[in-house]
C-alpha positions in Angstrom: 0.0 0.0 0.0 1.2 3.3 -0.9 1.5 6.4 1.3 -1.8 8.2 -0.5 -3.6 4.9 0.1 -2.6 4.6 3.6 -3.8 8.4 4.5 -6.7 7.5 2.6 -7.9 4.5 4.7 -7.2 6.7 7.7 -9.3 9.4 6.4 -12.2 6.9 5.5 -12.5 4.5 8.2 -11.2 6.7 11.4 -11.4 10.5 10.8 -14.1 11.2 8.3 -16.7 8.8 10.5 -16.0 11.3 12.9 -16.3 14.6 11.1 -19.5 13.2 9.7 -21.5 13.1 13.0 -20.5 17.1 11.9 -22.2 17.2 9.2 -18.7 17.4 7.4 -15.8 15.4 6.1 -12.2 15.8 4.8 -9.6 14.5 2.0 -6.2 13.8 0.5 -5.7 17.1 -2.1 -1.7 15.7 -2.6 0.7 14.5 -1.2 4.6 15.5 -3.0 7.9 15.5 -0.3 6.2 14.7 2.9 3.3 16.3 3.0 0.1 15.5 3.1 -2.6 18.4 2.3 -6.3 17.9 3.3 -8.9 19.7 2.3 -12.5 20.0 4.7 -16.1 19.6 3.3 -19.2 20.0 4.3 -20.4 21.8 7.9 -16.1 21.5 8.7 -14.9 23.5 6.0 -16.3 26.6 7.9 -16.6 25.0 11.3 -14.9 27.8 13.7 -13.2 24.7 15.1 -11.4 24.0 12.3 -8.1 24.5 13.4 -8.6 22.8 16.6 -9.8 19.6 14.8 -7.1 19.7 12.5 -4.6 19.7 15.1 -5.9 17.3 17.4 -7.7 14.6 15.2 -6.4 14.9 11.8 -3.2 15.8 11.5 -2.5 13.8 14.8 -3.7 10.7 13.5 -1.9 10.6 10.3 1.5 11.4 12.0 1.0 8.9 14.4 -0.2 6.3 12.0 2.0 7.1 8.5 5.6 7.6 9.2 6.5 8.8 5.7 4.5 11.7 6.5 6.6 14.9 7.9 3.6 17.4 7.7 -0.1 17.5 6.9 -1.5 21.0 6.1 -4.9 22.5 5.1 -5.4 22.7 1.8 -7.9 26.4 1.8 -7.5 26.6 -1.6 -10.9 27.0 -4.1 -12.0 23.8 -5.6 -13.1 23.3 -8.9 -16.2 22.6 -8.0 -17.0 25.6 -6.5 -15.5 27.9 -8.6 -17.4 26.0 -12.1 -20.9 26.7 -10.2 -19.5 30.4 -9.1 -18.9 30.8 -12.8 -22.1 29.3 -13.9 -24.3 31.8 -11.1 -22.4 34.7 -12.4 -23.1 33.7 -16.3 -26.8 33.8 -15.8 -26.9 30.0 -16.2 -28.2 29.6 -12.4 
């Protein structure tokens, strides 16, 4: 099993039963020299605990559990998604 894949079962079967009694959930955007970026969905994404749950369940549980990973950070960035349906509102085509 490869690094990605490892994170990944982490993310399904541990964290993201958690976050989804949230209403949210959270996954594997890359991972390149280390580090492993997540991104949050759902009710977590603009949960004010955020950064609290990121600390203590998500990024601790992958660097406990995957030792090829140095660092996991939040990925904040835009997703396609959102910025396709932004496009599409803006348009006139929503």
């Amino acid at each position: 099993m490869d690094v990605k894949d490892k994170i990944q079962k982490i993310l399904d079967e541990d964290i993201n039963v958690k976050l989804a009694l949230h209403g949210g959930g959270a996954e594997l955007t890359s991972f390149e020299d280390g580090v492993a970026r997540i991104r949050f969905s759902g009710a977590c994404a603009s949960c004010m605990s955020q950064t609290d749950t990121f600390d203590e369940v998500v990024k601790a549980l992958i660097m406990k559990s995957v030792p090829e990973v140095r660092d996991v950070m939040v990925d904040d960035a835009v997703s396609d998604e959102l910025l396709d349906f932004a496009r599409k509102i803006l348009s006139g085509k929503i």
